[in-house]
VEXDOVEX-876241 format. One line per field, with one value per atom (N, C-alpha, C): residue in three letters; atom name; y, x, z. Coordinates in nm, 2 decimals. Each point is the difference from the previous one (the first is absolute). Layout:
! VEXDOVEX-876241
residuo <- [ALA; ...]
atomo <- [CA; ...]
py <- [Y; ...]
px <- [X; ...]
pz <- [Z; ...]
This chain:
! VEXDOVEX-876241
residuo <- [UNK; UNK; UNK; UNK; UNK; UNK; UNK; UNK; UNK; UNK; UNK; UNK; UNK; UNK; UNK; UNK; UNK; UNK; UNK; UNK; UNK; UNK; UNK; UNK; UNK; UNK; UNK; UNK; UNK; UNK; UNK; UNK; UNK; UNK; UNK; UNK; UNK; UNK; UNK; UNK; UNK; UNK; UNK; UNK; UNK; UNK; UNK; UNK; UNK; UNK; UNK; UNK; UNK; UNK; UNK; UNK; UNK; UNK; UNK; UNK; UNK; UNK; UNK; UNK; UNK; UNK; UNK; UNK; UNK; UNK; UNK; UNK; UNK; UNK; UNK; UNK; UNK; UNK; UNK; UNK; UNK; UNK; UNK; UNK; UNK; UNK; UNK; UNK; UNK; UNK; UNK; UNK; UNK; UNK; UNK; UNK; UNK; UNK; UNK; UNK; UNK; UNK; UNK; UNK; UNK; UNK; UNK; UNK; UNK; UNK; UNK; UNK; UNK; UNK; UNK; UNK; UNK; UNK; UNK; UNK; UNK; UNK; UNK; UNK; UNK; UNK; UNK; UNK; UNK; UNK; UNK; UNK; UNK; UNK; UNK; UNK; UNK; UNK; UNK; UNK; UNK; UNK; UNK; UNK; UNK; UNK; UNK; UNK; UNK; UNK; UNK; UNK; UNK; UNK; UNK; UNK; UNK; UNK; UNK; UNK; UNK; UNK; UNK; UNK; UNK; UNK; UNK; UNK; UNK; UNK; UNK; UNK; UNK; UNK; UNK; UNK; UNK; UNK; UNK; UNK; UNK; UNK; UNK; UNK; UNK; UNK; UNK; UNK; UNK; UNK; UNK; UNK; UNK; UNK; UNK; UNK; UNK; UNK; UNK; UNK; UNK; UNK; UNK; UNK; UNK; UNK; UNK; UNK; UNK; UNK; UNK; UNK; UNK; UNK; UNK; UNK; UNK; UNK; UNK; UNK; UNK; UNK; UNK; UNK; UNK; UNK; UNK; UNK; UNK; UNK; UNK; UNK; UNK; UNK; UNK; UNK; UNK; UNK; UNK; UNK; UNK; UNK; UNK; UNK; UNK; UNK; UNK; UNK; UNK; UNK; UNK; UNK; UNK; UNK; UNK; UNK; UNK; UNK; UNK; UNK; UNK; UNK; UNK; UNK; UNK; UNK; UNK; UNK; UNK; UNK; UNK; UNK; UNK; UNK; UNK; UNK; UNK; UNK; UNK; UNK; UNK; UNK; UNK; UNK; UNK; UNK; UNK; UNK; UNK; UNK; UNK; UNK; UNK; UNK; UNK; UNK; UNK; UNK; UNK; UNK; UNK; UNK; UNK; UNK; UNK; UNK; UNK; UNK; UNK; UNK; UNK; UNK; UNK; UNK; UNK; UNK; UNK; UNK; UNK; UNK; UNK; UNK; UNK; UNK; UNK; UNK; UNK; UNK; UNK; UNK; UNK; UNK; UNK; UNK; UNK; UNK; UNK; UNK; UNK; UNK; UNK; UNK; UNK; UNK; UNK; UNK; UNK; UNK; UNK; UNK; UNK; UNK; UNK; UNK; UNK; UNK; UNK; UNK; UNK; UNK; UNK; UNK; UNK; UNK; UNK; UNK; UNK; UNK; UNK; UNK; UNK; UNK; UNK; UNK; UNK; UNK; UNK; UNK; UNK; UNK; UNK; UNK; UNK; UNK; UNK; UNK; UNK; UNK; UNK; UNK; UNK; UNK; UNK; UNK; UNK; UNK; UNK; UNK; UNK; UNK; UNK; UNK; UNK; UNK; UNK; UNK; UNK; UNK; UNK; UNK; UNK; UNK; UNK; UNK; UNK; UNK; UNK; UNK; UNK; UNK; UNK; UNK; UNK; UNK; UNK; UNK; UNK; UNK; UNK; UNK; UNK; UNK; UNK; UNK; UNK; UNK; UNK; UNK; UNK; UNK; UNK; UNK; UNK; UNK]
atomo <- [N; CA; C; N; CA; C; N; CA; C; N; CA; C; N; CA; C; N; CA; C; N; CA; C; N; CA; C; N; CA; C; N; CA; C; N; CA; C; N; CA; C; N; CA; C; N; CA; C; N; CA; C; N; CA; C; N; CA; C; N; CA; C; N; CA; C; N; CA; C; N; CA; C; N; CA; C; N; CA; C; N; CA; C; N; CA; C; N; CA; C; N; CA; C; N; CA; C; N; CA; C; N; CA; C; N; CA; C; N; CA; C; N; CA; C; N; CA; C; N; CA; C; N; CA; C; N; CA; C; N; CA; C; N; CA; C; N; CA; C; N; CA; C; N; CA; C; N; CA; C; N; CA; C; N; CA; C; N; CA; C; N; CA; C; N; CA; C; N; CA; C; N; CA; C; N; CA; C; N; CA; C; N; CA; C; N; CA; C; N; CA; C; N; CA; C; N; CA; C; N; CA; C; N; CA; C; N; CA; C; N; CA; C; N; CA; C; N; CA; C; N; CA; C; N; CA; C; N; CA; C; N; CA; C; N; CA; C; N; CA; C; N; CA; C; N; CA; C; N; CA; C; N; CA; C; N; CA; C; N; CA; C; N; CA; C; N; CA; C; N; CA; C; N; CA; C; N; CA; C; N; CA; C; N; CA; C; N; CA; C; N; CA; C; N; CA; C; N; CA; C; N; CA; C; N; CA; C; N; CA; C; N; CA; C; N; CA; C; N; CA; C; N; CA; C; N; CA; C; N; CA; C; N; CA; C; N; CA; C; N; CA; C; N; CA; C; N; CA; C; N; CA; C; N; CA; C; N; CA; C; N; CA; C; N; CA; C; N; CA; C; N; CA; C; N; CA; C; N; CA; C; N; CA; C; N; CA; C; N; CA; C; N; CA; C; N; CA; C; N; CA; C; N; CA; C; N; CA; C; N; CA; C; N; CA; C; N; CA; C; N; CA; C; N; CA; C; N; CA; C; N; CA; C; N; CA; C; N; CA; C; N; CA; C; N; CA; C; N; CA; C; N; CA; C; N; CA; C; N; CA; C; N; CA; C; N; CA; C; N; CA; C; N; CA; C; N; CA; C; N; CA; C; N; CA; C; N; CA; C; N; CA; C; N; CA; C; N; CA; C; N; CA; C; N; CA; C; N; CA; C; N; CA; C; N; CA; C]
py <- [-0.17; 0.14; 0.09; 0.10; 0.13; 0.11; 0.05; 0.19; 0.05; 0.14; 0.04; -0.12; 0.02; -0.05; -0.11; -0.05; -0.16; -0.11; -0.10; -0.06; -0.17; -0.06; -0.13; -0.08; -0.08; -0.07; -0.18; -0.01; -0.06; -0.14; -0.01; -0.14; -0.01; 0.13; 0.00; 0.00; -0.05; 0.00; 0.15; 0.06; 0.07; -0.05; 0.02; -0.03; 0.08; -0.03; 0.08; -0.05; 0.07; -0.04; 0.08; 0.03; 0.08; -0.07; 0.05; 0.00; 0.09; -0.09; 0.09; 0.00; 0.12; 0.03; 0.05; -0.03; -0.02; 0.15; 0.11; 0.16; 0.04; -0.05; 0.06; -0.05; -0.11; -0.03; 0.02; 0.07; 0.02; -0.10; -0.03; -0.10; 0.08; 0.01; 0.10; -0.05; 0.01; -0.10; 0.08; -0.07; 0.06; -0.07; 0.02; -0.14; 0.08; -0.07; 0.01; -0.06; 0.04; -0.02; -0.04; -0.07; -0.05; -0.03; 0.06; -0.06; 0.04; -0.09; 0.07; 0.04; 0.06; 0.07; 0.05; 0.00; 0.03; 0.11; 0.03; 0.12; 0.03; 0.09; 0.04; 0.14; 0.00; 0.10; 0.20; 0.06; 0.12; 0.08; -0.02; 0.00; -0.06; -0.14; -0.04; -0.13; -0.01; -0.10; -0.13; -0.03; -0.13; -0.10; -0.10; -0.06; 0.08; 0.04; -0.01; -0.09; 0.01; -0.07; 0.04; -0.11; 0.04; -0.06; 0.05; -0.04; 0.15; 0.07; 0.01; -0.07; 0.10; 0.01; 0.09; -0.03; 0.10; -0.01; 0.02; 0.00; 0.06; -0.07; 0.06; 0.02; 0.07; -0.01; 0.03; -0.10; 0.05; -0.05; 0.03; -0.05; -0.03; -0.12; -0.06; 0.06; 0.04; 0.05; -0.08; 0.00; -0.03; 0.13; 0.11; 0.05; 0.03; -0.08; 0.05; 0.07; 0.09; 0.03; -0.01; -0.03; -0.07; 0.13; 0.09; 0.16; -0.03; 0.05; 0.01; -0.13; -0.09; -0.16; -0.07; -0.10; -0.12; -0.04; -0.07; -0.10; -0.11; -0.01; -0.10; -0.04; -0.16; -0.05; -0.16; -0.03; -0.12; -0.02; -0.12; -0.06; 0.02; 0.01; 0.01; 0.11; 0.03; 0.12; -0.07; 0.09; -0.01; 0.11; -0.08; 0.12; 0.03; -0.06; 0.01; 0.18; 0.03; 0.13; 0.11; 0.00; 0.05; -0.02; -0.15; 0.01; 0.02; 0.03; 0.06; 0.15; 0.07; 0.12; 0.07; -0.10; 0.08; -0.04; -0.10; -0.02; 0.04; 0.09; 0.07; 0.14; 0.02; 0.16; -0.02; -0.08; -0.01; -0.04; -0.02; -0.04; 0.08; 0.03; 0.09; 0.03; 0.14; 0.08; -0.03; 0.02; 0.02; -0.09; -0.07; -0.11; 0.03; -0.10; 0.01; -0.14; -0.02; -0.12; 0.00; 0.12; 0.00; 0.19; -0.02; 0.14; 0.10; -0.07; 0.09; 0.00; -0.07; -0.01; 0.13; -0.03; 0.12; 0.01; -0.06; -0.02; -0.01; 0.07; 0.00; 0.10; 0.03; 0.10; 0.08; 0.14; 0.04; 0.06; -0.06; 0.06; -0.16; -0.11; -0.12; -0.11; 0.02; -0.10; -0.10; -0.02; -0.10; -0.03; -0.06; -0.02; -0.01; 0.09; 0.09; -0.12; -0.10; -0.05; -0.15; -0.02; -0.11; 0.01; 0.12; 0.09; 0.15; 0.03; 0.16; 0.01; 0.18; 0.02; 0.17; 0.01; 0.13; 0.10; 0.05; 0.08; 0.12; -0.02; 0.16; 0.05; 0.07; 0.03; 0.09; -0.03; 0.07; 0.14; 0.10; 0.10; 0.08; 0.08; 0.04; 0.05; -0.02; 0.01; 0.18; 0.07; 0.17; 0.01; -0.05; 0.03; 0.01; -0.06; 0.02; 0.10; 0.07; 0.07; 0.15; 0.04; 0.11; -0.08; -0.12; -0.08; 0.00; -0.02; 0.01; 0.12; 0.16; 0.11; 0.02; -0.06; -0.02; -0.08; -0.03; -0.10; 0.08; 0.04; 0.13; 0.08; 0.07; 0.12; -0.05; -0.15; -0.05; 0.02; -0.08; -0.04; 0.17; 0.07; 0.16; 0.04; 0.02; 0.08; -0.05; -0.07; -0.08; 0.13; 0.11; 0.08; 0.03; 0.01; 0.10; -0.12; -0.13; -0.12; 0.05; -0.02; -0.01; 0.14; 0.06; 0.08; 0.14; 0.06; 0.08; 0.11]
px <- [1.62; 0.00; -0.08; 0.05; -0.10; 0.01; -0.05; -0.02; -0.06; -0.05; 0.00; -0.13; -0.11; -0.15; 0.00; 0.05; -0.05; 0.11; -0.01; 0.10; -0.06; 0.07; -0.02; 0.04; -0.05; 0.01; 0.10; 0.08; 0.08; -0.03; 0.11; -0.07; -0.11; -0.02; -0.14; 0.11; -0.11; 0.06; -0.04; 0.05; -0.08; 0.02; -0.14; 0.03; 0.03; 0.10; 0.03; -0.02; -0.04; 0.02; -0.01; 0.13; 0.13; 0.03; 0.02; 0.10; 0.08; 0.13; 0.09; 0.06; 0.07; 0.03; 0.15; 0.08; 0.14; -0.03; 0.08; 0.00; 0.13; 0.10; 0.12; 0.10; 0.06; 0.08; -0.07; -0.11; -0.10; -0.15; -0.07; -0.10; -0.11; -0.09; -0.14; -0.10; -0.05; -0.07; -0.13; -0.16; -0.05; -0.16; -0.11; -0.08; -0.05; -0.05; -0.05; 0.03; -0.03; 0.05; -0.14; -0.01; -0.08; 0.01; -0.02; 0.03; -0.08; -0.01; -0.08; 0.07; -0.10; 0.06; -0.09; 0.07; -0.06; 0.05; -0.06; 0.00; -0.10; 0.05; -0.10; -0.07; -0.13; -0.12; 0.03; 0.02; 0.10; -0.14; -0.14; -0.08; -0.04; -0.04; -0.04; 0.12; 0.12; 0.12; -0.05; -0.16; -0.04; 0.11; 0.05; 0.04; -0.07; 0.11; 0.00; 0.02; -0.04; 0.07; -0.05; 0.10; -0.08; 0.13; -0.02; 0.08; 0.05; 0.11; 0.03; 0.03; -0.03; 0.00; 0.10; 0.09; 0.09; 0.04; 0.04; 0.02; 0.16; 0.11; 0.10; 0.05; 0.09; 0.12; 0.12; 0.12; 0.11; 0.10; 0.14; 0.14; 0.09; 0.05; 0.13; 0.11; 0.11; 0.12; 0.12; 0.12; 0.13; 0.06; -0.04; 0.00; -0.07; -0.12; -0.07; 0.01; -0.06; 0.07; -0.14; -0.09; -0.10; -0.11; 0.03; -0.13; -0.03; 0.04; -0.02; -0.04; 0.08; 0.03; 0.05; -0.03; 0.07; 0.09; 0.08; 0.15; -0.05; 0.08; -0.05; 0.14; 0.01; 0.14; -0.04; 0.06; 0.06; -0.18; 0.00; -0.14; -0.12; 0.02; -0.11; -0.09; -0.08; -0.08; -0.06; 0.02; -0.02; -0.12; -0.11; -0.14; -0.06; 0.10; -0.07; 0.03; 0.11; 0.03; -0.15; 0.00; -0.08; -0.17; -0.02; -0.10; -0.01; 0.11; -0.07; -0.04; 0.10; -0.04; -0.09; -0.05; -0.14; -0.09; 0.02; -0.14; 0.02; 0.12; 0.01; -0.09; 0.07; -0.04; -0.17; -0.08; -0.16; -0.01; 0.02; -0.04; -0.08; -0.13; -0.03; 0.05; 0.03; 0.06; -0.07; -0.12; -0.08; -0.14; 0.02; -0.09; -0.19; -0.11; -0.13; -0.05; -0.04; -0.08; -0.14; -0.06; -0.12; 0.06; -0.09; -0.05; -0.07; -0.08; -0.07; 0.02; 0.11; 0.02; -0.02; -0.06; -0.05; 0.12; 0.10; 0.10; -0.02; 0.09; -0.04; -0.08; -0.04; -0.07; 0.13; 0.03; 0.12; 0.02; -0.13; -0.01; -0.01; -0.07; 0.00; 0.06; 0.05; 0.02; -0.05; -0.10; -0.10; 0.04; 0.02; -0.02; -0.15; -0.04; -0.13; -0.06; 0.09; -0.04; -0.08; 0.03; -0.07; -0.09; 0.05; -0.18; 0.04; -0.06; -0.03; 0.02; 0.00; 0.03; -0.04; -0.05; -0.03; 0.07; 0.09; 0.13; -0.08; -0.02; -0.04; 0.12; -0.04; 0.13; 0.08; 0.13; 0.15; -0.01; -0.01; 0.03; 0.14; -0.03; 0.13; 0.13; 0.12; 0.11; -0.01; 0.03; -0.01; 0.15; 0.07; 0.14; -0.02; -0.14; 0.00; -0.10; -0.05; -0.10; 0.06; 0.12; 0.03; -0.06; 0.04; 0.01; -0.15; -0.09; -0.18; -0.05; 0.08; 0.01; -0.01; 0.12; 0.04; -0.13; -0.03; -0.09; -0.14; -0.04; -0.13; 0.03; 0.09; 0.01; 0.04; 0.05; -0.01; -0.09; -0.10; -0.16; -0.08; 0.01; -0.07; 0.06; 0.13; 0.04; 0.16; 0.04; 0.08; 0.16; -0.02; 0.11; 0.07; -0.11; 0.06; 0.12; -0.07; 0.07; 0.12; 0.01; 0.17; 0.08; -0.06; 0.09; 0.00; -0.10; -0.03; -0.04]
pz <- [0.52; -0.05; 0.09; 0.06; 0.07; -0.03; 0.03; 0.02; 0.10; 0.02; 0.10; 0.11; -0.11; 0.05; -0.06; -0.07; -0.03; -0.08; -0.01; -0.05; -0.08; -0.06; -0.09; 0.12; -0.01; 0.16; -0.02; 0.06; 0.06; -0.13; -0.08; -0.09; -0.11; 0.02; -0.11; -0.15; -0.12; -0.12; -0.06; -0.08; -0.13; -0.11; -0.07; -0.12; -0.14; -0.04; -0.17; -0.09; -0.12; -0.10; -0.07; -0.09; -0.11; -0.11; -0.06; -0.18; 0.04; 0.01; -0.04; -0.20; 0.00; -0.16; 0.02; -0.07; -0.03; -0.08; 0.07; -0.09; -0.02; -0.12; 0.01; 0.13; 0.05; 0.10; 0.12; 0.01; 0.17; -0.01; 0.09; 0.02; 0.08; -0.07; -0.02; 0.10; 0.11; 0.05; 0.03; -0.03; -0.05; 0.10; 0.05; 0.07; 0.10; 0.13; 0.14; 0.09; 0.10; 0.13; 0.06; 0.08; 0.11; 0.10; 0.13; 0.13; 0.12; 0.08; 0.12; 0.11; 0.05; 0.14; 0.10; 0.14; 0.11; 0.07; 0.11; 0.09; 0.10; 0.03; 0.12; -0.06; 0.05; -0.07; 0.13; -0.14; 0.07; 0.05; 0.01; 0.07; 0.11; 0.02; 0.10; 0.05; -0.07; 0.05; 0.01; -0.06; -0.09; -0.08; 0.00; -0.12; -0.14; -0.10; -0.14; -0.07; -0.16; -0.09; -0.11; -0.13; -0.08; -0.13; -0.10; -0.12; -0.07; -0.05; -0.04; -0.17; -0.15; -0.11; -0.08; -0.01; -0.12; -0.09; -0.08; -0.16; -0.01; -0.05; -0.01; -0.13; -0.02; -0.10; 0.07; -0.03; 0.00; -0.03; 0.02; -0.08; 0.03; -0.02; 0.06; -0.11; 0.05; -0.09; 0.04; -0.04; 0.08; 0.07; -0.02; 0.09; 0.10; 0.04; 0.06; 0.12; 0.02; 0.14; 0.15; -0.05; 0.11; 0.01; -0.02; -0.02; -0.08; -0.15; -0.13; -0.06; -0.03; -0.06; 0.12; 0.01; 0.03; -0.07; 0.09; -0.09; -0.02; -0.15; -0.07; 0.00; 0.10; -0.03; -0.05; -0.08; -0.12; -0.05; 0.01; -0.07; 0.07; 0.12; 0.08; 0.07; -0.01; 0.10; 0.15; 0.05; 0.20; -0.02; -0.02; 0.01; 0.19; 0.05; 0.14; 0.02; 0.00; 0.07; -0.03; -0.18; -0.06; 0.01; 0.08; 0.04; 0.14; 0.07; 0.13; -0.01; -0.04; -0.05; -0.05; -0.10; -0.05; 0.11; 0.07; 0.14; 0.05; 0.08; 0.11; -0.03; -0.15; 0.05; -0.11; 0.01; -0.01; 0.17; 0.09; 0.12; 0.03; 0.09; 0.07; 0.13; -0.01; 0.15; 0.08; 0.01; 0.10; -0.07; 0.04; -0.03; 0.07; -0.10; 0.10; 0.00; 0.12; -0.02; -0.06; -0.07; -0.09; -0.01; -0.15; -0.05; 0.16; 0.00; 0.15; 0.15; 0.00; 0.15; 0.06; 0.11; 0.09; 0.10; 0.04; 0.09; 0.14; 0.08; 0.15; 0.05; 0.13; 0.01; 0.06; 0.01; 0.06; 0.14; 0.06; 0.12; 0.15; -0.09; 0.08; -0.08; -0.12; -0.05; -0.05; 0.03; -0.07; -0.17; -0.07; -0.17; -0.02; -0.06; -0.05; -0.05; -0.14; -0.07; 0.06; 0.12; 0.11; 0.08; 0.04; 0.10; 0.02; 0.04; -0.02; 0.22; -0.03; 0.14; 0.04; 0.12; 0.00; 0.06; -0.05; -0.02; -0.06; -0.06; -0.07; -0.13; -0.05; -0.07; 0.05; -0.04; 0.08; -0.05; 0.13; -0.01; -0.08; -0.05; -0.11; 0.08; -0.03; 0.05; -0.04; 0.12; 0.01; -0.11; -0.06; -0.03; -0.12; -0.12; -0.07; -0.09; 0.16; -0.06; -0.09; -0.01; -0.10; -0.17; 0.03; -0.15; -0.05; 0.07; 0.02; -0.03; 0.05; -0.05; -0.15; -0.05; -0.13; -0.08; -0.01; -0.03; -0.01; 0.07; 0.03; -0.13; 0.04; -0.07; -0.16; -0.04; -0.17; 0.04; 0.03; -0.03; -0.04; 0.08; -0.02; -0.09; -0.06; -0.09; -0.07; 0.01; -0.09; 0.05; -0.03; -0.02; 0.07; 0.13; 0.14; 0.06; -0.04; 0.05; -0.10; -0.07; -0.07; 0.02; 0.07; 0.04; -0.07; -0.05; -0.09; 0.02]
């Protein structure tokens, strides 16, 4: 399973556990999801990981059509489709390999988080300085900024 920044990795299991409930000719499915996953850290391009937790509800029909419900054909349910789905879209996009990562430095590259380096901090890109304007003038007076 992937997405953009991270994915359940090659063979791993998740685990579920559901009650499903018979509602009228459709099959109610109702539990969690569990699974892990890896990536690369959209700071410092460290190995990620981590586990993924979801909680679902949802419904097999004979009509299912795979957005809404799932098809529910003869006796059996196929919970795979349904469980990839709910892990894909919990995945993280952009994954960290910690709450704090400091990342790279942007000027030598070094990863901050292993040694440090004397670079200094990165001069600001001149292209965003109208946006920095904006910003001033909230801070003084809230109005002038919105255009008032």
């Amino acid at each position: 399973m992937a997405c953009s920044g991270s994915a359940v990795p090659e063979g791993a299991e998740a685990e579920v556990d559901v009650t499903l409930e018979s509602v009228g000719g459709a099959v109610s499915v109702a539990g969690f999801v569990e699974a892990p996953w890896t990536g690369e850290c959209r700071r410092c391009l460290s190995p990620a990981s981590g586990t993924v937790h979801v909680q679902m509800l949802e419904h097999y029909t004979e009509e299912g059509d795979g957005s809404d419900t799932y098809p529910l054909t003869g006796d059996e349910l196929d919970l795979g489709s349904m469980i990839h789905d709910t892990v894909v879209l919990e995945l993280p996009q952009a994954p960290l390999c910690s709450a704090g990562c400091r990342g790279l430095c942007a000027t030598c590259g070094v990863n901050l988080n292993q040694e440090s380096c004397s670079c200094g901090p990165v001069p600001a890109d001149p292209r965003w300085a109208p946006l920095g304007a904006l910003r001033l003038r909230e801070d003084s007076g809230g109005e002038e900024a919105a255009g008032h």
